[in-house]
gemmi code that builds the backbone of each chain (N, CA, C; Angstrom):
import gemmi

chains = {
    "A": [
        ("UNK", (-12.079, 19.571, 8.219), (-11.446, 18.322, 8.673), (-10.125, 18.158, 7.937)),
        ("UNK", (-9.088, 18.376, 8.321), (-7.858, 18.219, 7.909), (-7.238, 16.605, 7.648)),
        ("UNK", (-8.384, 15.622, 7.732), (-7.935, 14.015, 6.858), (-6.587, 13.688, 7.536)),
        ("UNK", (-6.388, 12.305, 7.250), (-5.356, 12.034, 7.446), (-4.111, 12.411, 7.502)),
        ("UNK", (-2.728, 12.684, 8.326), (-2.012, 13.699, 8.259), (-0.774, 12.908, 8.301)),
        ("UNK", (0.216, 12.203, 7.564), (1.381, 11.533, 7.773), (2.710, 12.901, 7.481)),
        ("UNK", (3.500, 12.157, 8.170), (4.695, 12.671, 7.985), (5.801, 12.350, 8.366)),
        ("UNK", (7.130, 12.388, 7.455), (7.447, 13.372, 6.820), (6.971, 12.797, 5.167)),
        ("UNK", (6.689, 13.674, 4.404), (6.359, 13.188, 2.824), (7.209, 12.319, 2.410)),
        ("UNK", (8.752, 12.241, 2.323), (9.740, 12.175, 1.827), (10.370, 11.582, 2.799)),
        ("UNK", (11.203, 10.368, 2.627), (12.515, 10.322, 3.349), (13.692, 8.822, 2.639)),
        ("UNK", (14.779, 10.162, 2.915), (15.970, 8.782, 1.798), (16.804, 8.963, 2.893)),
        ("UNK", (16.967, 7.783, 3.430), (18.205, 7.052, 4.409), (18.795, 5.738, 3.610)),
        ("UNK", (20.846, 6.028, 4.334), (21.074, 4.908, 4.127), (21.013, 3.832, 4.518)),
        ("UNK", (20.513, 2.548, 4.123), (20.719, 1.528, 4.297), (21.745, 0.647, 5.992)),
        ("UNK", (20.762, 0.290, 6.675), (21.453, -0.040, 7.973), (20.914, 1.393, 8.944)),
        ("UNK", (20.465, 2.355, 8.104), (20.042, 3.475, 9.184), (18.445, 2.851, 9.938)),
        ("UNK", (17.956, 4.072, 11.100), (16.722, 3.813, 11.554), (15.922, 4.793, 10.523)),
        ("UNK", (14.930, 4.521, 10.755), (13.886, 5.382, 10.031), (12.297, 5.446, 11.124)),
        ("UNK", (11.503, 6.691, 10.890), (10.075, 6.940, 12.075), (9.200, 7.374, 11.015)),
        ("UNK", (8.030, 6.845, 10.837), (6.720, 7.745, 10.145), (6.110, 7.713, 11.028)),
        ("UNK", (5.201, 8.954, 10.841), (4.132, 9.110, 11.966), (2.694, 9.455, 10.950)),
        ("UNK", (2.232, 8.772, 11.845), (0.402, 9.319, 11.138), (-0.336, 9.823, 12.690)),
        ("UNK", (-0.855, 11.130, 12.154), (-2.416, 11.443, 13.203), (-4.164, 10.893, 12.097)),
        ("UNK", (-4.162, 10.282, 12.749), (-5.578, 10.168, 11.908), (-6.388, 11.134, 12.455)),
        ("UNK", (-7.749, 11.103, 11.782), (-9.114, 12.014, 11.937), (-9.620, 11.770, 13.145)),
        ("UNK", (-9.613, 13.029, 13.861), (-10.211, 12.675, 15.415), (-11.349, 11.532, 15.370)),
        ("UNK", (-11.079, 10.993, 16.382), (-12.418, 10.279, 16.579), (-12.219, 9.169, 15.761)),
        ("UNK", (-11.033, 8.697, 15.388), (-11.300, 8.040, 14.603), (-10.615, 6.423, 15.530)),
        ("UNK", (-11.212, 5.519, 15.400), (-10.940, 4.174, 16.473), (-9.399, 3.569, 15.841)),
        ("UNK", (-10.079, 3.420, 14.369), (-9.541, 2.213, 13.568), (-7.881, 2.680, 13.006)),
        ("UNK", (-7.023, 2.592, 12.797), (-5.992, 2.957, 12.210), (-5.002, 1.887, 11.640)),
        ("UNK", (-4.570, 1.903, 10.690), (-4.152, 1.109, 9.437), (-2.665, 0.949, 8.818)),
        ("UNK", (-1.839, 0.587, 8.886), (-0.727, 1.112, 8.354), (-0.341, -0.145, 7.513)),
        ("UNK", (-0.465, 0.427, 5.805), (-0.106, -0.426, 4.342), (1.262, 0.117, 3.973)),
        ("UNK", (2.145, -0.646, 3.182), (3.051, -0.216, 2.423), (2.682, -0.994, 0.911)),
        ("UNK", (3.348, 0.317, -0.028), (2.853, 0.534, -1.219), (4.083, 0.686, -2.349)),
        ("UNK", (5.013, -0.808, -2.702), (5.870, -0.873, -3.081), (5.538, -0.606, -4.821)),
        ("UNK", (6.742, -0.428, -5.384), (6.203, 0.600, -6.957), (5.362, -0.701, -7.750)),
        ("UNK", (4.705, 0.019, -8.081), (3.913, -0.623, -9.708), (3.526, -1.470, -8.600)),
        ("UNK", (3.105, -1.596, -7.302), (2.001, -2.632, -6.714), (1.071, -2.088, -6.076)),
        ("UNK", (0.003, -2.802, -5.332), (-0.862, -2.161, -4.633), (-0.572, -2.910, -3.465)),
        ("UNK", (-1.327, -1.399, -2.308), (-0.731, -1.221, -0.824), (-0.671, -3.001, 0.026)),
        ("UNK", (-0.072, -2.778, 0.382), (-0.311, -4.166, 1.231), (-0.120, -3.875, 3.134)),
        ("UNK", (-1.273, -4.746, 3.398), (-1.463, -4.475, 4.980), (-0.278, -4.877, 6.015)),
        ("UNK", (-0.020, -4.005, 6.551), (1.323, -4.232, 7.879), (0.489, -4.093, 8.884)),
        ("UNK", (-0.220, -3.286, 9.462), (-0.854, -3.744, 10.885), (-1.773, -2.863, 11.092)),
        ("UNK", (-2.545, -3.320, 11.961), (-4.387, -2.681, 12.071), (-4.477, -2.483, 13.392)),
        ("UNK", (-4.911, -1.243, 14.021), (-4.878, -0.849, 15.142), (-6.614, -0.669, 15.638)),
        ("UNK", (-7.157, -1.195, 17.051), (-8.194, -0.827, 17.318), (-7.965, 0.495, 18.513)),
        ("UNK", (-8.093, 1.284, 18.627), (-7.586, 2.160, 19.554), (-5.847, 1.865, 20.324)),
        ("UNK", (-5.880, 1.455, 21.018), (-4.293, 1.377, 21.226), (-3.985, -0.162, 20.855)),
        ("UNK", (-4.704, -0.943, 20.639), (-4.530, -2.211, 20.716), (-4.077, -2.465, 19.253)),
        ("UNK", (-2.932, -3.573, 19.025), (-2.896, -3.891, 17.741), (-3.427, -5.843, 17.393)),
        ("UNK", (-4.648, -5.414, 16.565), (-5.141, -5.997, 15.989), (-5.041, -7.331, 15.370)),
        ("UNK", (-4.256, -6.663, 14.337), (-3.768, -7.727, 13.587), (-2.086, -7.071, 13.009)),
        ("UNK", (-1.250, -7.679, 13.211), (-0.006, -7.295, 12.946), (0.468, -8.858, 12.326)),
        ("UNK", (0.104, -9.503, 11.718), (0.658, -10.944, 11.475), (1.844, -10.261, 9.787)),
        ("UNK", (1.335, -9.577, 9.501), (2.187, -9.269, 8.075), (3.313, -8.308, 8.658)),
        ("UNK", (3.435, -8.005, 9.901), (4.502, -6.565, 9.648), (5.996, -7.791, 10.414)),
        ("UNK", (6.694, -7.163, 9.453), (7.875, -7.977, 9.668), (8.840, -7.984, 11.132)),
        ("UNK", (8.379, -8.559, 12.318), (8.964, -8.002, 13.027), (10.333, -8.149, 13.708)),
        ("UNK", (11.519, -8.673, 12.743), (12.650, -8.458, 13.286), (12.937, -7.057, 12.453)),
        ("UNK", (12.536, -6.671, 11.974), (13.170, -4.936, 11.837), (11.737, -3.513, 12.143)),
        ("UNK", (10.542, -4.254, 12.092), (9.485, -3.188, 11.789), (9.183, -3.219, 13.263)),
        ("UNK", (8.465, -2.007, 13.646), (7.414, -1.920, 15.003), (6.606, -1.102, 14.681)),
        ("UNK", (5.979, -0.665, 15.564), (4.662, 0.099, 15.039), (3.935, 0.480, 16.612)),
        ("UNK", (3.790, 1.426, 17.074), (3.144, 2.004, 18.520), (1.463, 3.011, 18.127)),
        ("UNK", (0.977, 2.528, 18.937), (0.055, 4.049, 18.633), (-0.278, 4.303, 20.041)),
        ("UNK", (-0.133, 5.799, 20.695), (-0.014, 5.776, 22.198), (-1.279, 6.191, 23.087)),
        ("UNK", (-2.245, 6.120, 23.277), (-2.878, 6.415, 23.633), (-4.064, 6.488, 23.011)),
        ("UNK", (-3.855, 5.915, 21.790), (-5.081, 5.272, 20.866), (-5.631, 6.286, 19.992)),
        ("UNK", (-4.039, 7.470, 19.920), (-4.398, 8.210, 18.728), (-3.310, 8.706, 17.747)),
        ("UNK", (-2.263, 9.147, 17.330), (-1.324, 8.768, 16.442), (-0.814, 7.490, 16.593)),
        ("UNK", (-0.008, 7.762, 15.727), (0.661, 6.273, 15.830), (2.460, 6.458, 14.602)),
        ("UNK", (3.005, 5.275, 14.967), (4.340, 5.859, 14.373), (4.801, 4.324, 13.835)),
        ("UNK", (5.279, 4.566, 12.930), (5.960, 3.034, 12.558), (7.544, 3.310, 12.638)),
        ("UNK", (8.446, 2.460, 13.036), (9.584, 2.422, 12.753), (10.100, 1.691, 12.310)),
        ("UNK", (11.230, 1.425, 11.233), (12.411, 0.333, 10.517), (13.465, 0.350, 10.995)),
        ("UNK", (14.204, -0.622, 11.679), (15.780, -0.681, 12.420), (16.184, -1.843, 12.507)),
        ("UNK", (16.764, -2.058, 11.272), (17.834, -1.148, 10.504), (17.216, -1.040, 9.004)),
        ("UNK", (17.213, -0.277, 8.350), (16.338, -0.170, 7.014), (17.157, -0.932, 5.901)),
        ("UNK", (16.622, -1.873, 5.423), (17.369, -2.412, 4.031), (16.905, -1.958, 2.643)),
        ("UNK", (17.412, -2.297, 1.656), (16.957, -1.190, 0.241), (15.567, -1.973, 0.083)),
        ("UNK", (15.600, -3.397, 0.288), (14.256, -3.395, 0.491), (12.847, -2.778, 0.342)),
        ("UNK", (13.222, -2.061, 1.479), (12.053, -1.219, 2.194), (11.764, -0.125, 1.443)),
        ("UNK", (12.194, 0.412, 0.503), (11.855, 1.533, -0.686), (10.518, 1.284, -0.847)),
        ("UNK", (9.582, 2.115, -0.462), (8.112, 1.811, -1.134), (7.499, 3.175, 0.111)),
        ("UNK", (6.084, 3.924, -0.402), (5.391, 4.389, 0.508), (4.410, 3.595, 1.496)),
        ("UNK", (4.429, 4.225, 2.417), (3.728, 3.650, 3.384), (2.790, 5.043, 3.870)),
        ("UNK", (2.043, 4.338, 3.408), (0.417, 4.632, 3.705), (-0.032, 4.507, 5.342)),
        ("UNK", (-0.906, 5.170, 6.125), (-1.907, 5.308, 7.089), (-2.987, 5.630, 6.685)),
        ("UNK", (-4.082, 5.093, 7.153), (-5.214, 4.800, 6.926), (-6.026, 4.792, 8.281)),
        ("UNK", (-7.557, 5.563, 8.541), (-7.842, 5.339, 9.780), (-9.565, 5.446, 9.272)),
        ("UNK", (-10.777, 4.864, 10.521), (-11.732, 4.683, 10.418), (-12.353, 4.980, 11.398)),
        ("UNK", (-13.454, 5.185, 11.530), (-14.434, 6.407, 12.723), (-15.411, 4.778, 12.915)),
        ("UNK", (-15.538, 4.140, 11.780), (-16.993, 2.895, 11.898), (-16.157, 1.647, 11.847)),
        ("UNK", (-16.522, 1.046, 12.966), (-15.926, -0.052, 13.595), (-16.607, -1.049, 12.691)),
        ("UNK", (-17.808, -0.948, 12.162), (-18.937, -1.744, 11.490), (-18.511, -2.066, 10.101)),
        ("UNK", (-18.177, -0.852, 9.744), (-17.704, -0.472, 8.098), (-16.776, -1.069, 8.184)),
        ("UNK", (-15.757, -0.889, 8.996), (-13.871, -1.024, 8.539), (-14.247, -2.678, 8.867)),
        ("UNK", (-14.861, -3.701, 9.379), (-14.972, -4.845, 9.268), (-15.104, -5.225, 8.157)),
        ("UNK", (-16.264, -4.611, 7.321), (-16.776, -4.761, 5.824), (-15.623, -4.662, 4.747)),
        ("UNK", (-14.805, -3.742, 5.472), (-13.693, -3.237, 4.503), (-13.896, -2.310, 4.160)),
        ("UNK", (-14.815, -1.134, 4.252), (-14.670, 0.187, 4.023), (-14.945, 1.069, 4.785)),
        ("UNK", (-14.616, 2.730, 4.629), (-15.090, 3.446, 5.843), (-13.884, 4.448, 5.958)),
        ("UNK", (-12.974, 3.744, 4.914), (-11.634, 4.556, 5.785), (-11.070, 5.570, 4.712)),
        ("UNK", (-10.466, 6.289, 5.641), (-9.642, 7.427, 4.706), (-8.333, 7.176, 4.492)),
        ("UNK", (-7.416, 7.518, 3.493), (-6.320, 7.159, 3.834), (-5.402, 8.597, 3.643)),
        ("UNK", (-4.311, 8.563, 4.198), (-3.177, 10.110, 4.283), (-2.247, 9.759, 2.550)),
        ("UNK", (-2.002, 10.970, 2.426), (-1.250, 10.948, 1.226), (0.348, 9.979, 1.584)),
        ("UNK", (0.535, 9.288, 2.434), (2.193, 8.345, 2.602), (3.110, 8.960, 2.446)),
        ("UNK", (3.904, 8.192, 2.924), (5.593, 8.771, 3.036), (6.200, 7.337, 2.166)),
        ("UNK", (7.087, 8.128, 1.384), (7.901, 8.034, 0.234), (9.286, 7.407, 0.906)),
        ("UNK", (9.130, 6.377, 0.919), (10.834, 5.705, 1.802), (11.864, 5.123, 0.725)),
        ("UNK", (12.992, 6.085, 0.182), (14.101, 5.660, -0.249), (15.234, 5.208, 0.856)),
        ("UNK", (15.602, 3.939, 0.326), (16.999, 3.584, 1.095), (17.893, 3.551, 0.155)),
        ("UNK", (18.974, 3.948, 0.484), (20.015, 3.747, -0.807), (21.398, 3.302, 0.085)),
    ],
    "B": [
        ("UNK", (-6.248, -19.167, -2.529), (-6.190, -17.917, -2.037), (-6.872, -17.154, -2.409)),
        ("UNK", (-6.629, -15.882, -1.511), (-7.312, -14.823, -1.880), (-6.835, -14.243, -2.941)),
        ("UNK", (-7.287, -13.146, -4.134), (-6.466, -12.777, -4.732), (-7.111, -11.508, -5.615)),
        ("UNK", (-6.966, -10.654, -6.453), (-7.256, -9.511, -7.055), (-6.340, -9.242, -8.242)),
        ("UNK", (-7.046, -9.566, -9.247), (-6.327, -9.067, -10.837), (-6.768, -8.357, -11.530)),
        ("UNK", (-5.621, -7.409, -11.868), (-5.861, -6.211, -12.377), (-5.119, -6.378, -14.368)),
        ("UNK", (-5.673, -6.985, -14.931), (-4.595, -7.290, -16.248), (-4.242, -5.996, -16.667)),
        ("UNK", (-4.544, -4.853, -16.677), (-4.313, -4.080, -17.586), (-3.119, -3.425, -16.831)),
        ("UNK", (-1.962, -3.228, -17.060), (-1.029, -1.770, -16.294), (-1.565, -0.258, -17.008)),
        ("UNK", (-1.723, 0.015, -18.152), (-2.796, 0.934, -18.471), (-3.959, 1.283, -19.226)),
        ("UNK", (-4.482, 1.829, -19.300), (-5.324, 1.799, -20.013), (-5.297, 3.175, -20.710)),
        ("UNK", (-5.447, 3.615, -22.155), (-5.579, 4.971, -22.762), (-6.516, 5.111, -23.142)),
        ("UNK", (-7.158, 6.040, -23.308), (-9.016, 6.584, -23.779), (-9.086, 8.063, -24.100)),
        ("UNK", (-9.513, 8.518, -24.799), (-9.895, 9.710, -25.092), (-11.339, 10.526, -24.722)),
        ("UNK", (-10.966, 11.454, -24.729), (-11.760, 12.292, -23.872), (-13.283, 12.211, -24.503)),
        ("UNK", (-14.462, 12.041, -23.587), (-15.843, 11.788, -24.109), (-15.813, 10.655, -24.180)),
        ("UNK", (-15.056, 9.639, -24.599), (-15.506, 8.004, -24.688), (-15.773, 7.248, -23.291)),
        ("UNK", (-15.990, 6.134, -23.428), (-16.475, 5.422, -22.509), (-14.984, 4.407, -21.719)),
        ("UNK", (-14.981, 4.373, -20.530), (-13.714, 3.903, -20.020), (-14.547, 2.392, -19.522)),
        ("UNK", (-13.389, 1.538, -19.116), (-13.298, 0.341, -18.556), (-11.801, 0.242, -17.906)),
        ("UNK", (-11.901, 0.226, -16.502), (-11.146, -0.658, -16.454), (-11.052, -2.396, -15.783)),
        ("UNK", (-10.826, -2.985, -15.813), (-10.983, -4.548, -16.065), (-10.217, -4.778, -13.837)),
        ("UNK", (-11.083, -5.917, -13.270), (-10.831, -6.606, -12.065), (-11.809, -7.623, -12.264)),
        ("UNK", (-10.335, -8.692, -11.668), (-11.236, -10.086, -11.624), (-10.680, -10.372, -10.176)),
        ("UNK", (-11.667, -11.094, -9.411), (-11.416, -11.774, -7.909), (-11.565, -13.190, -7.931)),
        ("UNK", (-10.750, -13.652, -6.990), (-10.729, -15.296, -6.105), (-10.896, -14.887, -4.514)),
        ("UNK", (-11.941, -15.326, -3.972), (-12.463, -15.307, -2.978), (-12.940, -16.570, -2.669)),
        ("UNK", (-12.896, -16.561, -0.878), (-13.724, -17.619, -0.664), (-15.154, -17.110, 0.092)),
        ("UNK", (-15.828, -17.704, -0.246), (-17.577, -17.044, 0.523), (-17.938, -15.807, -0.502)),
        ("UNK", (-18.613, -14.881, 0.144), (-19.373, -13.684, -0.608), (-18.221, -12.984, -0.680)),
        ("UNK", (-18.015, -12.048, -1.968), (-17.295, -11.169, -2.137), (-17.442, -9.710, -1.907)),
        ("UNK", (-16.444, -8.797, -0.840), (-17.183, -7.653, -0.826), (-15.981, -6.911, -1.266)),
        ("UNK", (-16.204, -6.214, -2.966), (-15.574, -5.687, -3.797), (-15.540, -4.073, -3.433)),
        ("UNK", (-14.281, -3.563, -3.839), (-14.026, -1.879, -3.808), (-13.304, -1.272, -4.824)),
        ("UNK", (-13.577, -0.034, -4.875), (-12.237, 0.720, -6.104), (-11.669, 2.021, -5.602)),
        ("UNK", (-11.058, 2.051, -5.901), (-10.227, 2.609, -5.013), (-9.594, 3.971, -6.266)),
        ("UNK", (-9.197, 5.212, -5.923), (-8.855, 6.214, -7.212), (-7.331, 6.715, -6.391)),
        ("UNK", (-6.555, 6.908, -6.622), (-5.208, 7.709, -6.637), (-4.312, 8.477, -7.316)),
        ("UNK", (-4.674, 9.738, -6.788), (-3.917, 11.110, -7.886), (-2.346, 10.935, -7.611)),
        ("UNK", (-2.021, 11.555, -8.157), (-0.176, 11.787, -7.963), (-0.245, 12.620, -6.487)),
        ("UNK", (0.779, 11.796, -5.801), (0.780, 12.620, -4.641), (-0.444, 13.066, -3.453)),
        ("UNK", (-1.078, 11.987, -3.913), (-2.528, 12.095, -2.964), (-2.761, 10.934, -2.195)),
        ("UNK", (-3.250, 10.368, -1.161), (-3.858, 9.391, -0.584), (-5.062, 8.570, -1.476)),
        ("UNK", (-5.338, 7.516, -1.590), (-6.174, 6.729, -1.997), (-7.567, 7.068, -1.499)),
        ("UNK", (-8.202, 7.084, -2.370), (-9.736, 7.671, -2.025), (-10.884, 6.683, -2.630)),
        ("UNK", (-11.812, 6.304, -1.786), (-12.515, 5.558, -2.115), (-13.880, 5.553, -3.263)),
        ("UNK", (-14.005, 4.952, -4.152), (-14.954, 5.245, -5.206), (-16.161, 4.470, -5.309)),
        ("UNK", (-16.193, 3.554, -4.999), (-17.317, 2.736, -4.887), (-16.987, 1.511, -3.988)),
        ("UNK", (-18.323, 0.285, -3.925), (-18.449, -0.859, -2.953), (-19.180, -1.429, -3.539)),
        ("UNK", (-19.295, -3.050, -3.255), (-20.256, -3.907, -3.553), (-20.161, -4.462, -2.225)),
        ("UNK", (-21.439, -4.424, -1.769), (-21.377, -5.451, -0.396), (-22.203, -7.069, -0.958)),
        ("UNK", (-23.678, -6.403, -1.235), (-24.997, -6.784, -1.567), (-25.375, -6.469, -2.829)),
        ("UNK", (-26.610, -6.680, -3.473), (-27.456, -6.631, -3.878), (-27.508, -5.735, -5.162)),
        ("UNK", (-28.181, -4.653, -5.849), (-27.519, -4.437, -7.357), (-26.748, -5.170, -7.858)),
        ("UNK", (-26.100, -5.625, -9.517), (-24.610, -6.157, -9.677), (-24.328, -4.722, -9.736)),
        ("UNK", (-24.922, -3.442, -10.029), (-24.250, -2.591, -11.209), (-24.328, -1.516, -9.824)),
        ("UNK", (-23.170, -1.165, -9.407), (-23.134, 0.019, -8.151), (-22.829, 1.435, -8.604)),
        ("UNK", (-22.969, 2.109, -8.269), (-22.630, 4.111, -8.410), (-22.088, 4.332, -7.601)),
        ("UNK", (-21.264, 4.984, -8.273), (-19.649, 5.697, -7.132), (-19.434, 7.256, -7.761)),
        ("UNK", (-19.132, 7.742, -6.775), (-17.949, 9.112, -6.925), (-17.584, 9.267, -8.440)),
        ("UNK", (-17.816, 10.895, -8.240), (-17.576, 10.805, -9.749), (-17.529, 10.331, -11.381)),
        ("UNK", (-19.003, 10.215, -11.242), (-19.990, 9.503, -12.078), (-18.911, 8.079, -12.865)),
        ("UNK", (-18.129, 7.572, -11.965), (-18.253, 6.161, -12.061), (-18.978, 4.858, -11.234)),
        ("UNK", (-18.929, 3.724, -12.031), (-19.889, 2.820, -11.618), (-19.247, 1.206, -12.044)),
        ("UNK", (-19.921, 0.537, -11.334), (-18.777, -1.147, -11.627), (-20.006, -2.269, -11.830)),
        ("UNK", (-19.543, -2.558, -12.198), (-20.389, -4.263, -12.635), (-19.850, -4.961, -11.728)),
        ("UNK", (-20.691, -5.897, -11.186), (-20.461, -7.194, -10.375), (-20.800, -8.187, -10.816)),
        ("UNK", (-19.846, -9.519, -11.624), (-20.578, -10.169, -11.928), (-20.404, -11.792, -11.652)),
        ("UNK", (-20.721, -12.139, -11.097), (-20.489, -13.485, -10.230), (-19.914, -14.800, -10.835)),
        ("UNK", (-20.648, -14.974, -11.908), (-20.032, -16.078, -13.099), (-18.990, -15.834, -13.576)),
        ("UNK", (-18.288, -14.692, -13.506), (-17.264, -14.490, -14.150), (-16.208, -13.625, -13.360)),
        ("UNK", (-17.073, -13.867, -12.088), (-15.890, -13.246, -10.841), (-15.081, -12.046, -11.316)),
        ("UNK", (-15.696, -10.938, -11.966), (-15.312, -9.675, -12.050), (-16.162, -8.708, -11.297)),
        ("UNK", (-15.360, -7.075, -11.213), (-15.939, -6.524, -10.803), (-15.426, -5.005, -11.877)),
        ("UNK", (-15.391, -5.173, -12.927), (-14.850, -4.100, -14.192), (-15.700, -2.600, -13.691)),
        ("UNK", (-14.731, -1.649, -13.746), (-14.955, -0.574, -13.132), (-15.359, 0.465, -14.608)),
        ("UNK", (-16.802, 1.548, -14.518), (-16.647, 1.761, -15.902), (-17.268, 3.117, -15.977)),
        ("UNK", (-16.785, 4.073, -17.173), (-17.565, 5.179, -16.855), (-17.720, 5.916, -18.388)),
        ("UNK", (-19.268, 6.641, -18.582), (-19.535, 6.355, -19.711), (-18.926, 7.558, -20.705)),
        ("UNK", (-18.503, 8.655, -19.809), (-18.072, 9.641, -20.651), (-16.752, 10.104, -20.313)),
        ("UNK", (-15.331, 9.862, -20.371), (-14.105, 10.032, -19.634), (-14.077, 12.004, -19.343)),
        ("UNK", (-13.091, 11.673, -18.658), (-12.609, 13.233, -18.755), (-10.808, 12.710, -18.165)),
        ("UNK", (-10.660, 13.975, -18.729), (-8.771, 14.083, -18.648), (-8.751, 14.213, -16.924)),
        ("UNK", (-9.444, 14.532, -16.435), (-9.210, 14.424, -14.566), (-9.403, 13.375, -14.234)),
        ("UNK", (-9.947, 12.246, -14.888), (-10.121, 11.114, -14.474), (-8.463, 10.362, -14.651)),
        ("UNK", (-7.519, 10.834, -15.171), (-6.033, 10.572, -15.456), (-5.496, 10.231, -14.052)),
        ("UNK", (-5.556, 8.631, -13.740), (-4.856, 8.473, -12.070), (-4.950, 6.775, -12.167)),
        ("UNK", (-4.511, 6.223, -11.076), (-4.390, 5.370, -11.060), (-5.231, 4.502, -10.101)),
        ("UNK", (-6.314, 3.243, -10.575), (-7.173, 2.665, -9.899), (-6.576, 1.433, -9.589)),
        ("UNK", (-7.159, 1.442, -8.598), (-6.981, -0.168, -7.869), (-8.163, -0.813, -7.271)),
        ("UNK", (-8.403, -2.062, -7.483), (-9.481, -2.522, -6.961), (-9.064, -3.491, -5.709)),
        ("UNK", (-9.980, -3.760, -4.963), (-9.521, -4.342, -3.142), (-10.795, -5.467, -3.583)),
        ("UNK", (-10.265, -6.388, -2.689), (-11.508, -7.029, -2.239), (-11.128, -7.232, -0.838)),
        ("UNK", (-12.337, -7.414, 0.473), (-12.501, -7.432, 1.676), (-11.174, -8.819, 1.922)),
        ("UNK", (-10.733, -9.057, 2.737), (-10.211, -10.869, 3.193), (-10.908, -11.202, 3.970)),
        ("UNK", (-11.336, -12.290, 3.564), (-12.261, -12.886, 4.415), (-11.926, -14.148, 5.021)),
        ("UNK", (-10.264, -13.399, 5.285), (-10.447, -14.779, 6.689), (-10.058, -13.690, 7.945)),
        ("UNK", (-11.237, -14.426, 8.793), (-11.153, -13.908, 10.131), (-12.684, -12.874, 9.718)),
        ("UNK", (-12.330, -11.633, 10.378), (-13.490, -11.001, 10.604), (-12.681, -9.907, 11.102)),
        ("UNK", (-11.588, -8.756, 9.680), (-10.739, -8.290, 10.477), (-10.757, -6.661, 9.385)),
        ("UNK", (-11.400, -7.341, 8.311), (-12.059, -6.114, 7.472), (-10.667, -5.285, 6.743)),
        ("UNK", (-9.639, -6.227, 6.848), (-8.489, -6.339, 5.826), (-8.873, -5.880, 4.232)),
        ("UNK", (-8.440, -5.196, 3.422), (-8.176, -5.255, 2.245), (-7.032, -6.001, 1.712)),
        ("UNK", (-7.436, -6.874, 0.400), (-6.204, -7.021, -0.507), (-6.569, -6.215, -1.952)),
        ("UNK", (-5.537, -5.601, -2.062), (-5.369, -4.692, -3.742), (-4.833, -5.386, -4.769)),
        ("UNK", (-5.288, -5.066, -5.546), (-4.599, -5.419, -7.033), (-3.384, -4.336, -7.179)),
        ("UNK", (-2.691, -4.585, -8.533), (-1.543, -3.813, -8.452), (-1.904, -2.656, -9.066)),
        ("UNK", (-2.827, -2.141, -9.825), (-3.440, -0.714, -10.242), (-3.305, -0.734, -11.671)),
        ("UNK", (-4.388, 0.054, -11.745), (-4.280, 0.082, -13.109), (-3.924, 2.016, -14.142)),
        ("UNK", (-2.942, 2.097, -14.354), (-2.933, 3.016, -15.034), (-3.818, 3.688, -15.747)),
        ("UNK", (-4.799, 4.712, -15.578), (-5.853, 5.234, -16.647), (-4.786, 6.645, -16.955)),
        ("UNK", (-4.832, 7.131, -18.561), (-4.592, 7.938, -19.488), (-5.694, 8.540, -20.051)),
        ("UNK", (-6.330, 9.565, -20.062), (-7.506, 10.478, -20.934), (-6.919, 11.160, -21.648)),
        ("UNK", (-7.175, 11.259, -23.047), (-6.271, 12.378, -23.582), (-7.200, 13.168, -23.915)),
        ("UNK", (-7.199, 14.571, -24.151), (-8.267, 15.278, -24.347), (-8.416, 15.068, -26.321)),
    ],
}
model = gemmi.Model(1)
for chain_id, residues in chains.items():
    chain = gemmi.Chain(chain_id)
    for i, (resn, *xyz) in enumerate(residues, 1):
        res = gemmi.Residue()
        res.name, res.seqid = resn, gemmi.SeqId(i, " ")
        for name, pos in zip(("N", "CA", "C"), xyz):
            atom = gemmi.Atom()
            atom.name, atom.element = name, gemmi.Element(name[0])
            atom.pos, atom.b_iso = gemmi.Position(*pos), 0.0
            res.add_atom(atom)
        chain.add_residue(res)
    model.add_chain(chain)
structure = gemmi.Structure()
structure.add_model(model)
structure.setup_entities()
C-alpha cells in the first residue's frame, strides 16, 4: 500500500504567484482531509471531503484558497494569489471508515508539501 | 472553547529512562483524546486513542497515555525511551461541535533521547 501520496514535497513561489498541491489518497479511501501546518504549530483543518462532496470547508479561506477533489478521488488545493502568509506545510489526510473518521480517527496522513512564499 | 495544551516545546530524556510528555484539554461533553508521532519529513502517524473506558490506553510503540478527567489531561508516557523515539508529538482532541470528526492539535511537543 503506497499511503498517502502528496505532491510536489517542496515548493517556493513568489508572493502574488498561484500555487497547486495535489494529494491521491489510499484507494478506497471515502474520507479526505486537507490541514495546514504552520511552524512550531500543530496542523489545522482547511477542509474535509466525503467522496466528492465537501464537507466541511468553513476554515479554508476562500477569497484566495479552493480545493476540488474530482471524482471522489484525488484532490488538489490551490492559493491565488499566494501571500508570505501562507508559508507552512499542508498536509492530506484520508480515511477508508466513515465511523472512525467521525470519532476522529482512522486516518492516515501523506508526508505534506512544504510552501515557501517569498 | 475547544482547546489542546501542550506546555512543554521540548522535552530531553536519556536513553532507558522513563518519558512524559504533558497534554491538557478543554472540551465540551466527553472527550475523545489522540497522539499523534511525527518524524522529520514524514506524515503524522497515529499512536494511540481514548474514546471510552480504561484511563490508561496502549499505543504503538510501547507507548501509552493516562486519561485523567479531574485534571483534564491526557500525558502521553513511556517507560523505557529510546533515541528513535526523537520526533515530535502532538496531541488532538476530537471537536465536538457538529458530528464532523474534526481534529484540533496542540502545537507539539519536541521529544530529544540522548543515548
Amino acid at each position: 500500500e503506497a499511503g498517502v501520496v502528496q505532491s510536489p514535497r517542496y515548493k517556493i513561489i513568489e508572493k502574488k504567484q498561484p500555487v497547486a498541491f495535489w494529494c491521491n489518497p489510499i484507494s478506497g479511501h471515502n474520507t479526505l482531509y486537507w490541514y495546514r501546518q504552520n511552524l512550531g504549530q500543530g496542523p489545522e483543518l482547511l477542509i474535509r471531503y466525503e467522496n466528492e462532496e465537501a464537507v466541511d470547508d468553513s476554515q479554508l479561506p476562500k477569497d484566495r484558497f479552493s480545493a476540488e477533489r474530482l471524482k471522489g478521488v484525488d484532490s488538489t488545493l490551490k492559493i491565488q494569489p499566494a501571500e508570505l502568509g501562507d508559508s507552512a506545510v499542508y498536509l492530506c489526510a484520508s480515511s477508508a471508515r466513515r465511523d472512525r473518521a467521525l470519532l476522529g480517527y482512522g486516518y492516515t496522513f501523506g508526508s505534506g508539501t512544504r510552501l515557501t512564499v517569498v | 472553547a475547544q482547546s489542546v495544551a501542550q506546555p512543554e516545546d521540548q522535552v530531553n530524556v536519556a536513553e532507558g529512562n522513563p518519558l512524559t510528555v504533558k497534554c491538557t484539554y478543554s472540551v465540551s461533553g466527553n472527550p475523545y483524546l489522540f497522539w499523534y508521532v511525527q518524524y522529520p519529513n514524514r506524515g503524522l502517524q497515529f499512536l494511540l486513542k481514548y474514546i471510552t473506558g480504561d484511563n490508561l490506553v496502549k499505543g504503538s510503540y510501547g507507548f501509552e497515555a493516562e486519561f485523567n478527567k479531574s485534571q483534564t489531561s491526557f500525558h502521553l508516557k513511556k517507560p523505557s525511551a529510546l533515541v528513535s523515539d526523537s520526533a515530535l508529538y502532538f496531541c488532538a482532541v476530537r471537536d465536538s461541535r457538529g458530528s464532523k470528526g474534526n481534529l484540533i492539535f496542540g502545537k507539539g511537543t519536541k521529544l530529544s533521547v540522548k543515548p
